[in-house]
N, CA, C and O atoms as CSV, one atom per row, in Angstrom:
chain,resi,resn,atom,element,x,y,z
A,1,UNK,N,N,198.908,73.650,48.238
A,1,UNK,CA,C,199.991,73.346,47.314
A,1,UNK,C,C,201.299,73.884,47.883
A,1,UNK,O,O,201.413,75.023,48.337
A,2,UNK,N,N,202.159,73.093,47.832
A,2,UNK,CA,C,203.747,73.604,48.217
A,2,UNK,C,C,204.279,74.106,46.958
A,2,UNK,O,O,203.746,73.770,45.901
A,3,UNK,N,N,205.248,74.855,46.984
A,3,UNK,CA,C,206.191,75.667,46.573
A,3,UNK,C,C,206.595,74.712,45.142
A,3,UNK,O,O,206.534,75.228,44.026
A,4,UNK,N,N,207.005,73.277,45.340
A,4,UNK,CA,C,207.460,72.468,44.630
A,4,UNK,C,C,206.526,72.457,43.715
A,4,UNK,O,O,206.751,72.741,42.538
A,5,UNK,N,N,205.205,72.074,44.248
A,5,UNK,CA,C,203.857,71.687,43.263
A,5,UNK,C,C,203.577,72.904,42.405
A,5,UNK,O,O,203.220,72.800,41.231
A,6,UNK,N,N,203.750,74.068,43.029
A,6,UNK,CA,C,203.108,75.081,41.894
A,6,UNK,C,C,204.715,75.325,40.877
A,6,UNK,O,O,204.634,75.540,39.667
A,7,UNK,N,N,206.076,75.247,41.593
A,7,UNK,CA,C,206.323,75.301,40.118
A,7,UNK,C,C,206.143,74.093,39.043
A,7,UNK,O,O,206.248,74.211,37.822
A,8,UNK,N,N,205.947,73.301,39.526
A,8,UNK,CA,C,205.717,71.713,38.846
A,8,UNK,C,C,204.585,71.949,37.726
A,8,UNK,O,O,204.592,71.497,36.581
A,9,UNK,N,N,203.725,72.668,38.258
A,9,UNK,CA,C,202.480,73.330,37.646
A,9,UNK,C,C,203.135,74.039,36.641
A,9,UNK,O,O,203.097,73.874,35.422
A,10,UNK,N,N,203.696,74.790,37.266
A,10,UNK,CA,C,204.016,76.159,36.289
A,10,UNK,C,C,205.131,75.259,34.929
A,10,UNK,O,O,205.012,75.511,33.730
A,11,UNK,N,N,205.941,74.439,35.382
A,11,UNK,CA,C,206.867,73.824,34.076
A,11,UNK,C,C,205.753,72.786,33.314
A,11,UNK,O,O,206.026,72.380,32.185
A,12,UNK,N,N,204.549,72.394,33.945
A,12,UNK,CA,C,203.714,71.589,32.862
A,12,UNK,C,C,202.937,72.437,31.942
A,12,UNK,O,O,202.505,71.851,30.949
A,13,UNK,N,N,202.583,74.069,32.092
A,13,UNK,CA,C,201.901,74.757,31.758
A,13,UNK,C,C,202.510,75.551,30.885
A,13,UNK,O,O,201.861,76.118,30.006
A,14,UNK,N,N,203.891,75.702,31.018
A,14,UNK,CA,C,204.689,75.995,29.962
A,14,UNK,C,C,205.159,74.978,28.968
A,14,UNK,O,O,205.848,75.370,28.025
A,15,UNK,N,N,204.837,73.636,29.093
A,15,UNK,CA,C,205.234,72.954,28.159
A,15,UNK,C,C,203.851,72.958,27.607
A,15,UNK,O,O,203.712,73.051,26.388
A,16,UNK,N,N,203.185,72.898,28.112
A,16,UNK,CA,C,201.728,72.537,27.144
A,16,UNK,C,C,201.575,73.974,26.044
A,16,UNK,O,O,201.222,73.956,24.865
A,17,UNK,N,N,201.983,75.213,26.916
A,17,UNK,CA,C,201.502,76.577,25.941
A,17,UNK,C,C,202.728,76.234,24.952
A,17,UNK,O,O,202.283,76.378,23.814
A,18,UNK,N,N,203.927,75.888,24.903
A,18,UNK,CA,C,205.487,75.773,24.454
A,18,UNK,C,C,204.809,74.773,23.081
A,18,UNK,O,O,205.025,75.106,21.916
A,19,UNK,N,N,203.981,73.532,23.439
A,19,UNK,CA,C,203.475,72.807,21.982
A,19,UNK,C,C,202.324,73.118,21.516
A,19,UNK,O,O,202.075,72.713,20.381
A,20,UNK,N,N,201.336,73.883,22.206
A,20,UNK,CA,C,200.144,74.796,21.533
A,20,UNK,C,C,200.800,75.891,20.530
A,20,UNK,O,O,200.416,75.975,19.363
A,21,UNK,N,N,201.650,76.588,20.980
A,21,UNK,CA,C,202.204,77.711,20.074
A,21,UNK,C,C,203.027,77.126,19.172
A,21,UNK,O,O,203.230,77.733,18.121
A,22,UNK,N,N,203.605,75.955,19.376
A,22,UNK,CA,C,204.340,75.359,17.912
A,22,UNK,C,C,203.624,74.583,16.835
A,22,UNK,O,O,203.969,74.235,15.706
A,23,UNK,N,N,202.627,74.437,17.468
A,23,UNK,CA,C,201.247,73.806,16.851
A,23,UNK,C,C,200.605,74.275,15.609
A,23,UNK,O,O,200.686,73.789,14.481
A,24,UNK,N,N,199.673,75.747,16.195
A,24,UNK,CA,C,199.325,76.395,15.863
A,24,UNK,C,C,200.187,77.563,15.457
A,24,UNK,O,O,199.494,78.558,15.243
A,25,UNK,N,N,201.166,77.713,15.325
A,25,UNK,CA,C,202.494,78.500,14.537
A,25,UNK,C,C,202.272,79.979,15.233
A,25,UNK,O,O,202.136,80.881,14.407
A,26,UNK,N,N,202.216,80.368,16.601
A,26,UNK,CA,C,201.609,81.456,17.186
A,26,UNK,C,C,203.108,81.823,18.041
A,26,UNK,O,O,203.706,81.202,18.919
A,27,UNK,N,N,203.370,83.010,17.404
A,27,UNK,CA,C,205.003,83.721,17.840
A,27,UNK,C,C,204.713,84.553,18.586
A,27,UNK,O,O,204.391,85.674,18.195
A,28,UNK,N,N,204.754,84.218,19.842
A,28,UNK,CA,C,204.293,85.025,20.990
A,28,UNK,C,C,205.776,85.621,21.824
A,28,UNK,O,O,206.913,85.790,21.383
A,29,UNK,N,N,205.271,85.814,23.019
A,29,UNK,CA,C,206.581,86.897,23.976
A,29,UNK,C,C,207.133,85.794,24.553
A,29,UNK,O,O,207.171,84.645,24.113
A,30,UNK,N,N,207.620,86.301,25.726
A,30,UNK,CA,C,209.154,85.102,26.369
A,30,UNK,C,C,208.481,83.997,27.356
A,30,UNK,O,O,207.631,83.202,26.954
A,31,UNK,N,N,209.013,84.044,28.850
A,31,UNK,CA,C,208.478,83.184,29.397
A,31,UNK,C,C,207.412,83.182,30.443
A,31,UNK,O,O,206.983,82.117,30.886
A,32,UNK,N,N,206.833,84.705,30.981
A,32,UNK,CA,C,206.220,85.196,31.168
A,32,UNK,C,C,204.897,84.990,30.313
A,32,UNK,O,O,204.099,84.203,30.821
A,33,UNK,N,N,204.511,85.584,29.053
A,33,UNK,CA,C,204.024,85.171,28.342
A,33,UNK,C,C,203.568,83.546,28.185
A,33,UNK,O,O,202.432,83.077,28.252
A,34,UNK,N,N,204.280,83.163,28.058
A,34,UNK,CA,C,203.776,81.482,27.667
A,34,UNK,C,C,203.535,81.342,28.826
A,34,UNK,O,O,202.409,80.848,28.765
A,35,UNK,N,N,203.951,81.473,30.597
A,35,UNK,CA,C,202.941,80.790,31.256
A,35,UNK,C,C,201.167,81.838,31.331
A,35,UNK,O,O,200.140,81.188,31.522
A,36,UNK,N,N,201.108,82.921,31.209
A,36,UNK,CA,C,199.915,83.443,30.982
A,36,UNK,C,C,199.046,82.690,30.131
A,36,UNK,O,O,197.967,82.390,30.644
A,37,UNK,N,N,199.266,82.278,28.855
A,37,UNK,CA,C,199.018,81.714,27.531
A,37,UNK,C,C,198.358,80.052,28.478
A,37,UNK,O,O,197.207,79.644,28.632
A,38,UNK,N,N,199.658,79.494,28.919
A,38,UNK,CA,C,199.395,78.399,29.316
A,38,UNK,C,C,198.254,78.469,30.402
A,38,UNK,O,O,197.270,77.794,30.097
A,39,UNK,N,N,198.180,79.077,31.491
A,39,UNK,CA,C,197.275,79.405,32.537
A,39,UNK,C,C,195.420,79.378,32.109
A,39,UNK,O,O,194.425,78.794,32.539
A,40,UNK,N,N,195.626,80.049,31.383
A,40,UNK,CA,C,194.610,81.107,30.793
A,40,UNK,C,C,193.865,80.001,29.464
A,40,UNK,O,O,192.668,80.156,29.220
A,41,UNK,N,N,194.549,79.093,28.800
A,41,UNK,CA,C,195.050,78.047,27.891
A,41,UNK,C,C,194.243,76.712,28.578
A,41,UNK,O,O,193.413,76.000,28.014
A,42,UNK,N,N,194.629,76.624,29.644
A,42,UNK,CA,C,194.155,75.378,30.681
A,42,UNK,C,C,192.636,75.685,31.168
A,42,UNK,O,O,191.672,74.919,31.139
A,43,UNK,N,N,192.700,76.973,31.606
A,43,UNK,CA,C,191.562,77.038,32.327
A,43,UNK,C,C,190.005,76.990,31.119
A,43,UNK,O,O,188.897,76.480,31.284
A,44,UNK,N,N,190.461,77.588,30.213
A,44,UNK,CA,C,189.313,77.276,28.928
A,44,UNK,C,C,189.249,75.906,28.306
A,44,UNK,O,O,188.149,75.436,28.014
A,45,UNK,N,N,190.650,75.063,28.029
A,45,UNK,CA,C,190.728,73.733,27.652
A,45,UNK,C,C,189.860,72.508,28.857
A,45,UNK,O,O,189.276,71.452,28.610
A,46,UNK,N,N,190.070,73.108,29.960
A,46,UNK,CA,C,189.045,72.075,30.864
A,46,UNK,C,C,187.693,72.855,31.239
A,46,UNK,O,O,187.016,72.451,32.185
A,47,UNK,N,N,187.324,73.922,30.525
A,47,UNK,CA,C,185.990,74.541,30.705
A,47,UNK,C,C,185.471,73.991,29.202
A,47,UNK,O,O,184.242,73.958,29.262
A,48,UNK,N,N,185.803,73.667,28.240
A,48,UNK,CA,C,185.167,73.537,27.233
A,48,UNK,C,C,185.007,71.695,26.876
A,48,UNK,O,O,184.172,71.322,26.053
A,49,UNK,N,N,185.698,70.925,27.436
A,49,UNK,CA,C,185.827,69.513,27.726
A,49,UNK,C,C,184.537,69.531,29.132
A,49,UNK,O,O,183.543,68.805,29.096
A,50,UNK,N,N,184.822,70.460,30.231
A,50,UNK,CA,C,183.953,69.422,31.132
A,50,UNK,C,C,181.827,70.211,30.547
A,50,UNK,O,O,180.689,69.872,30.872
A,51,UNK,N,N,182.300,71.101,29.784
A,51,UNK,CA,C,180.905,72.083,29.164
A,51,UNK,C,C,180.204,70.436,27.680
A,51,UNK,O,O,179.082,70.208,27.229
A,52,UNK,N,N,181.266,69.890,27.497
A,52,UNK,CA,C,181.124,68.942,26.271
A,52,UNK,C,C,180.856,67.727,26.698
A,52,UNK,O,O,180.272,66.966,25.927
A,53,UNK,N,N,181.262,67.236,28.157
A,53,UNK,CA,C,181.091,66.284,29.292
A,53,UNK,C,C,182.224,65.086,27.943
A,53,UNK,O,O,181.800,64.097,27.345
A,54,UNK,N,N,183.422,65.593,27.875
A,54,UNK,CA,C,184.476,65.214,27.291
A,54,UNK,C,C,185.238,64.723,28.716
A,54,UNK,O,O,185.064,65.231,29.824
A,55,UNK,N,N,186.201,63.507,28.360
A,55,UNK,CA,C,186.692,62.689,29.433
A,55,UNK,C,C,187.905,63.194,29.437
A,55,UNK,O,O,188.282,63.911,28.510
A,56,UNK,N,N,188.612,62.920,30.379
A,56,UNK,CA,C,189.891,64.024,31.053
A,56,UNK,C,C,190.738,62.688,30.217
A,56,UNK,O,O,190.427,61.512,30.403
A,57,UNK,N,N,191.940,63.167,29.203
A,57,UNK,CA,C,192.972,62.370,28.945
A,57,UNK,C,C,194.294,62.640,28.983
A,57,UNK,O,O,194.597,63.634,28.324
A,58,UNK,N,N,195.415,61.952,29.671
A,58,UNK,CA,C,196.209,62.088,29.785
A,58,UNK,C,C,196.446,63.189,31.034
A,58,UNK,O,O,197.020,64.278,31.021
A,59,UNK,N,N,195.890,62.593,31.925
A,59,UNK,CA,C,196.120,63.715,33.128
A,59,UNK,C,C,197.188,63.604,33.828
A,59,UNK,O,O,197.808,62.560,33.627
A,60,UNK,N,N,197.713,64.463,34.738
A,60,UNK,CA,C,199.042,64.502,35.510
A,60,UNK,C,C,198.672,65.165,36.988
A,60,UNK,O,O,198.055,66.195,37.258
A,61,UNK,N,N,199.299,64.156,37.846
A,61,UNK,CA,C,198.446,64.838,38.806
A,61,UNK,C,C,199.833,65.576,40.334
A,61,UNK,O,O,200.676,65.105,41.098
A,62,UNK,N,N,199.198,67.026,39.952
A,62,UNK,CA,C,200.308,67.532,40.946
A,62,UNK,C,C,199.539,67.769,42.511
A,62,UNK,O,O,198.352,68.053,42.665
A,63,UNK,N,N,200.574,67.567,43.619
A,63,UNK,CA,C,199.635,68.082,44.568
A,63,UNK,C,C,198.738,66.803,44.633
A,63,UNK,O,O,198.936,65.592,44.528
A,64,UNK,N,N,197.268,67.914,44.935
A,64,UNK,CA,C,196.288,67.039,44.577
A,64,UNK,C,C,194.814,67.658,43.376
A,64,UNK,O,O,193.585,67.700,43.440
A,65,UNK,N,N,195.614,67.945,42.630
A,65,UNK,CA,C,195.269,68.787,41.543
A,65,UNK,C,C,195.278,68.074,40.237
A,65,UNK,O,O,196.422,68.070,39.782
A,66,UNK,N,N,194.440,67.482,39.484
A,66,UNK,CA,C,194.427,66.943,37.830
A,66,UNK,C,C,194.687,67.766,37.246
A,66,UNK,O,O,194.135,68.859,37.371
A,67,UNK,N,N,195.919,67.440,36.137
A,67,UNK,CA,C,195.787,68.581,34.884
A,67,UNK,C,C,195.974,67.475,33.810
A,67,UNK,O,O,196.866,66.652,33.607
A,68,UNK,N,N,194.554,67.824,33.074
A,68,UNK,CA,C,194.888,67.102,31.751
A,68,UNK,C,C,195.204,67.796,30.673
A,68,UNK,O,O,194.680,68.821,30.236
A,69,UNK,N,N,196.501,66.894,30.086
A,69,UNK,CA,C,197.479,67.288,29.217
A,69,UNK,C,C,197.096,68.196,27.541
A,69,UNK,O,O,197.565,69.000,26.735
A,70,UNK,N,N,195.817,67.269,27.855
A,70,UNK,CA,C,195.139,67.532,25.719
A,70,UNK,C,C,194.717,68.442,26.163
A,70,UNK,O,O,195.389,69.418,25.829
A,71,UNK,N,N,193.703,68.748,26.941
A,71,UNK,CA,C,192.633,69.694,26.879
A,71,UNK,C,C,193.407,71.256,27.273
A,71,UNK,O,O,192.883,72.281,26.838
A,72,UNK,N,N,194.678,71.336,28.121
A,72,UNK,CA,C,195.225,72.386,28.174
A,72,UNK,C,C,196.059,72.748,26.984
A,72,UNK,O,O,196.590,73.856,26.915
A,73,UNK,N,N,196.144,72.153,26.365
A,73,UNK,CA,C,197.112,72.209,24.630
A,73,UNK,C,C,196.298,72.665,24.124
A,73,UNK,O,O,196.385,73.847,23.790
A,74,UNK,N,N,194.939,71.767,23.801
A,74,UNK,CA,C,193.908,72.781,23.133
A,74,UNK,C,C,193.383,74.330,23.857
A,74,UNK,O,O,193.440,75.425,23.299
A,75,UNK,N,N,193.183,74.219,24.401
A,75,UNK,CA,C,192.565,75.661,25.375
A,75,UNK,C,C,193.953,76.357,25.023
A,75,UNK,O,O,193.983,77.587,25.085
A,76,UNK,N,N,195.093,75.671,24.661
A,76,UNK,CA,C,196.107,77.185,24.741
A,76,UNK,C,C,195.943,77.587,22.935
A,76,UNK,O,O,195.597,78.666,22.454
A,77,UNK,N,N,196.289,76.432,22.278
A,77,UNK,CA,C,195.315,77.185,20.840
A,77,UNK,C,C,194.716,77.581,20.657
A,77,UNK,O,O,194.887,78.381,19.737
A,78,UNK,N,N,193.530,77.519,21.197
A,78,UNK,CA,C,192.464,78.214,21.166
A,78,UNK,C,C,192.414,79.895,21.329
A,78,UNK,O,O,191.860,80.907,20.900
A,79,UNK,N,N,193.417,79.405,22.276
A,79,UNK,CA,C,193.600,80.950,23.330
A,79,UNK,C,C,194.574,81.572,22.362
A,79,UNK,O,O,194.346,82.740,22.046
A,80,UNK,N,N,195.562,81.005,21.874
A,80,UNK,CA,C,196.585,81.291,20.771
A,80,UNK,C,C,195.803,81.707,19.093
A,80,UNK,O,O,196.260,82.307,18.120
A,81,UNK,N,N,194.906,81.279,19.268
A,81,UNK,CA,C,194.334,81.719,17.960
A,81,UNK,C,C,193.920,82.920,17.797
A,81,UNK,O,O,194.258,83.774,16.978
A,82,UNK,N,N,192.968,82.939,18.845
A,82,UNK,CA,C,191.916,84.485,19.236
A,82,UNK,C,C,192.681,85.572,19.517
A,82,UNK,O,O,192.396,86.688,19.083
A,83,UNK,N,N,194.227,85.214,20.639
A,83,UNK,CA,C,195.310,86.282,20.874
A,83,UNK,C,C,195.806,86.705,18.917
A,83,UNK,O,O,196.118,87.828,18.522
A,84,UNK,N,N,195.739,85.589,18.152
A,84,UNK,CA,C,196.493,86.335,16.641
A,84,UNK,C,C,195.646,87.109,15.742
A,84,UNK,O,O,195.939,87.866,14.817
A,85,UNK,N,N,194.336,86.679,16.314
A,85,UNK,CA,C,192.720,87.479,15.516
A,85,UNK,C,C,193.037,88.745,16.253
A,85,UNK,O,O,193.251,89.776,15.616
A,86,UNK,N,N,193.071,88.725,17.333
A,86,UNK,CA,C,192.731,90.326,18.154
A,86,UNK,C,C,194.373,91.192,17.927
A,86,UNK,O,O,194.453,92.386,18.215
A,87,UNK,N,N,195.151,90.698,17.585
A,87,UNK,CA,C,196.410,91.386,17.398
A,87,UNK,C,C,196.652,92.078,16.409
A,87,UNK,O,O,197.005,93.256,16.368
A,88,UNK,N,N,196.363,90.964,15.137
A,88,UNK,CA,C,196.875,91.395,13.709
A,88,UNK,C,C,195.904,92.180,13.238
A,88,UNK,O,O,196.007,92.486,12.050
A,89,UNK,N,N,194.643,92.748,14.060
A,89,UNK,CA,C,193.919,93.561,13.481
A,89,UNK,C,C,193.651,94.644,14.524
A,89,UNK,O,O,192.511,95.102,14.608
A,90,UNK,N,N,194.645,95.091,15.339
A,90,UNK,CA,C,195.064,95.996,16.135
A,90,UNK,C,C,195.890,97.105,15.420
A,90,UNK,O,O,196.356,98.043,16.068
């Protein structure tokens, strides 16, 4: 991956955590944060789709790398949910 592709990555991964957290109403930290969220967001959203043998939709392809769009939105809710369970009872 070149330089270009991973931030390309990095601005799709912040938009996907950017409408997971407006989604799911999850008031998290700055921009740091949301790409963690997003990262972390993706990697469970296409572990729990390819665990379901769920079809990749709306993919974008950087590099030579698929990222599909739904399944990292969900994986960042997901991830956004469990981050507000483990917080608010901290």
């Amino acid at each position: 991956m070149s330089i270009i592709d991973v931030f390309t990555f990095l601005v799709i991964v912040v938009v996907c955590s950017s409408i997971a957290q407006a989604i799911f109403d999850f008031r998290g930290g700055g921009l740091v944060f949301s790409i963690i969220l997003g990262v972390i967001g993706a990697a469970v959203g296409i572990m729990i789709a390819r665990t379901l043998a769920l079809p990749d939709m709306f993919t974008v392809q950087v590099g030579e790398t698929h990222i599909p769009i739904l399944w990292s939105i969900m994986g960042s809710g997901i991830f956004a949910i469990i981050l507000s369970f483990v917080l608010k009872r901290a």
